[in-house]
C-alpha positions in Angstrom: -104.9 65.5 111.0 -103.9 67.7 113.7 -106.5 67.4 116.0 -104.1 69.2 119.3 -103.6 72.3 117.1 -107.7 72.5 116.1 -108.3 72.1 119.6 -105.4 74.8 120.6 -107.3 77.0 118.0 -110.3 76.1 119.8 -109.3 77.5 122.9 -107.8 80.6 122.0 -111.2 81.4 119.9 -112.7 80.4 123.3 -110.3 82.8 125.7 -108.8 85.2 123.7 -111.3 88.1 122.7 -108.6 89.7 120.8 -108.1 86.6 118.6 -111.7 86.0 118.2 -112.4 89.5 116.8 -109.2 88.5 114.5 -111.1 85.5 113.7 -114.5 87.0 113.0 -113.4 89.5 111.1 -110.5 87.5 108.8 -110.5 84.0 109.4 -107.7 83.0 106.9 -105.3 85.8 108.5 -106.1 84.6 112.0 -105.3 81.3 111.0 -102.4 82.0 109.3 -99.6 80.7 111.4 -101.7 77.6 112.7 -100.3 74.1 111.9 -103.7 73.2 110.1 -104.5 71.0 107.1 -106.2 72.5 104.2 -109.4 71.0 105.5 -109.0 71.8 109.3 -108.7 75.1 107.9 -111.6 75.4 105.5 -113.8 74.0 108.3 -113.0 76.8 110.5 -113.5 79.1 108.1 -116.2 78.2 106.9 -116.7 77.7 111.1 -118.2 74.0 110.2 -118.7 73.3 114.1 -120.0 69.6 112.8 -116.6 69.1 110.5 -114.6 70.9 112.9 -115.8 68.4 115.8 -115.2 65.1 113.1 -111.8 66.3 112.5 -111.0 66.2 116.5 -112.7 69.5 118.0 -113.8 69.4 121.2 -117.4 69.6 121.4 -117.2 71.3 124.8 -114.8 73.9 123.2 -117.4 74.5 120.3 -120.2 75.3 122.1 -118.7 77.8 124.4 -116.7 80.0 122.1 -118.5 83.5 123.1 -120.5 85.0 119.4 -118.9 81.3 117.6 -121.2 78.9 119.1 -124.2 79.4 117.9 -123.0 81.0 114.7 
């Protein structure tokens, strides 16, 4: 489990516009050079804020990602 790099991901979903509108609009390709596991990876995907916050997400992080949080 990598939980530093989920929460890394986290933050750039949280600060970086550019990478969030990467995100929305292909998740896999956004996530593509991240040091995930497979199921780190489906959960963002999938954006499984629940999983995603199991597997080591920061709550705080998950509820103030601008469009993600309540999606």
């Amino acid at each position: 489990m990598s939980r530093y790099e989920t929460n890394v991901v986290l933050y750039r979903l949280k600060k970086d516009e550019a990478f969030r509108d990467r995100f929305r609009a292909e998740p896999r390709s956004a996530l593509a050079g991240a040091d995930l596991t497979d199921e780190e990876r489906e959960a963002f995907v999938r954006w499984d804020a629940r999983k995603l916050n199991e597997l080591g997400g920061s709550l705080h992080l998950l509820i103030s990602i601008p469009g993600l949080s309540s999606h």
